[in-house]
C-alpha positions as CSV (number, residue, x, y, z in Angstrom):
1,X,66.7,86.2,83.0
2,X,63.6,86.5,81.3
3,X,59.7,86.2,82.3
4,X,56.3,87.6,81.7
5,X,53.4,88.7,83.4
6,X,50.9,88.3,80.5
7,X,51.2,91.6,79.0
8,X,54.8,92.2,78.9
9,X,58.4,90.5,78.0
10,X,61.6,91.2,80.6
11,X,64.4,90.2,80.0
12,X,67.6,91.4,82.3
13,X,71.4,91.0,81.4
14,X,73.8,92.0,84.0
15,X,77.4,92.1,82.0
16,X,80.7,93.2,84.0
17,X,80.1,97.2,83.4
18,X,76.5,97.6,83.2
19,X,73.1,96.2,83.7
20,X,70.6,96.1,80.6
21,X,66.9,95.0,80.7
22,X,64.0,95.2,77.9
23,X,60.6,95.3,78.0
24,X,58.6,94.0,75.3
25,X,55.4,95.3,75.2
26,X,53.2,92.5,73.4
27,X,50.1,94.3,70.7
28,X,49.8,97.8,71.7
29,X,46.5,99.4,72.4
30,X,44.7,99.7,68.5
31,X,47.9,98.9,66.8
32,X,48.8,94.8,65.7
33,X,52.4,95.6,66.4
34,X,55.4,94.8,69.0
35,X,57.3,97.3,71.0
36,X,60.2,96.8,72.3
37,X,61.9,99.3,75.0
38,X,66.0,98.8,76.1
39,X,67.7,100.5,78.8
40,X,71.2,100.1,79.5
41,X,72.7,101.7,83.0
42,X,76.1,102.1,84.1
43,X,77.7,100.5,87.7
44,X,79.6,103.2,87.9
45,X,76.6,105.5,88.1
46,X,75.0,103.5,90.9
47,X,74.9,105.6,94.3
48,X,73.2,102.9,96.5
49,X,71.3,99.4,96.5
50,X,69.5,97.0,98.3
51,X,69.3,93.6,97.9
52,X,66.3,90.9,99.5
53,X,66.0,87.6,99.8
54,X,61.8,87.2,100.2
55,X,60.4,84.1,101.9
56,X,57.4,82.9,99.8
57,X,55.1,79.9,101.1
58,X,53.4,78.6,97.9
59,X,51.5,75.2,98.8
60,X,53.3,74.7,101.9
61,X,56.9,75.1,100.0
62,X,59.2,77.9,100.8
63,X,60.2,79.5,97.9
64,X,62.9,82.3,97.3
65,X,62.3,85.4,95.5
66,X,65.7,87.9,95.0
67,X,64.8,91.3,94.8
68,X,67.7,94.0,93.4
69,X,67.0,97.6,94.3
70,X,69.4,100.4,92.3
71,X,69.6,104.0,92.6
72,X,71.2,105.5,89.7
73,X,72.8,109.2,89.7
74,X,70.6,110.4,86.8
75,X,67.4,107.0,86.1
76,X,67.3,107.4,89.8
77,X,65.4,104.1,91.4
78,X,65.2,100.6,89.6
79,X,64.2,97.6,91.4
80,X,64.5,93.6,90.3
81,X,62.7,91.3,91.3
82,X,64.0,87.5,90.4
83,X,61.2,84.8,89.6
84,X,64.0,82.4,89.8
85,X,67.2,82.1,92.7
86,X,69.5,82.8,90.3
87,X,73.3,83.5,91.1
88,X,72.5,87.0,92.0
89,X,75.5,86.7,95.0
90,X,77.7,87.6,92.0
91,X,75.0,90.1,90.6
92,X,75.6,91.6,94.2
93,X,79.4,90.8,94.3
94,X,80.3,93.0,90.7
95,X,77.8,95.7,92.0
96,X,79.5,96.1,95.4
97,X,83.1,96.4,93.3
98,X,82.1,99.1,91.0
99,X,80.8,101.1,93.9
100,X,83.4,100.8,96.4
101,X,85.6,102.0,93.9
């Protein structure tokens, strides 16, 4: 999945091991150049997570918004929020596997 807010770029892959996201960061403050930041975190470091379905009334439609809370062992908390209902039942599903285990 991939959006922006203006200023930055995310984009979030979820693979069967890990999660990795980017953050582009569009022209930096007095520099005409791109950066672009990767993180890539282990399931198996994952102690705990949440995960939301929010409710969103935009011009009297109901709209839902996933949001993925992690806490890793080391990065400690990282939270996703969806733009889009994606499949994120087997986001959640692969998650739950890796940390029952």
């Amino acid at each position: 999945e991939a959006y922006s807010d203006g200023k930055f770029i995310y984009e979030i892959a979820f693979t069967d091991r890990r999660v990795v996201f980017s953050i582009h960061m569009n022209e930096m403050e007095q520099k005409n150049s791109i950066k672009r930041r990767y993180t890539s975190l282990m399931y198996k470091d994952i102690k705990a997570f949440t995960f939301d379905n929010v409710l969103h009334r935009v011009y009297m439609n109901d709209e839902l918004f996933p949001e993925l809370t992690l806490w890793f062992t080391d990065a400690g908390k990282v939270e996703f929020e969806f733009q889009y209902p994606e499949d994120i039942n087997s986001i959640v599903k692969i998650i739950s596997n890796y940390i029952v285990k």
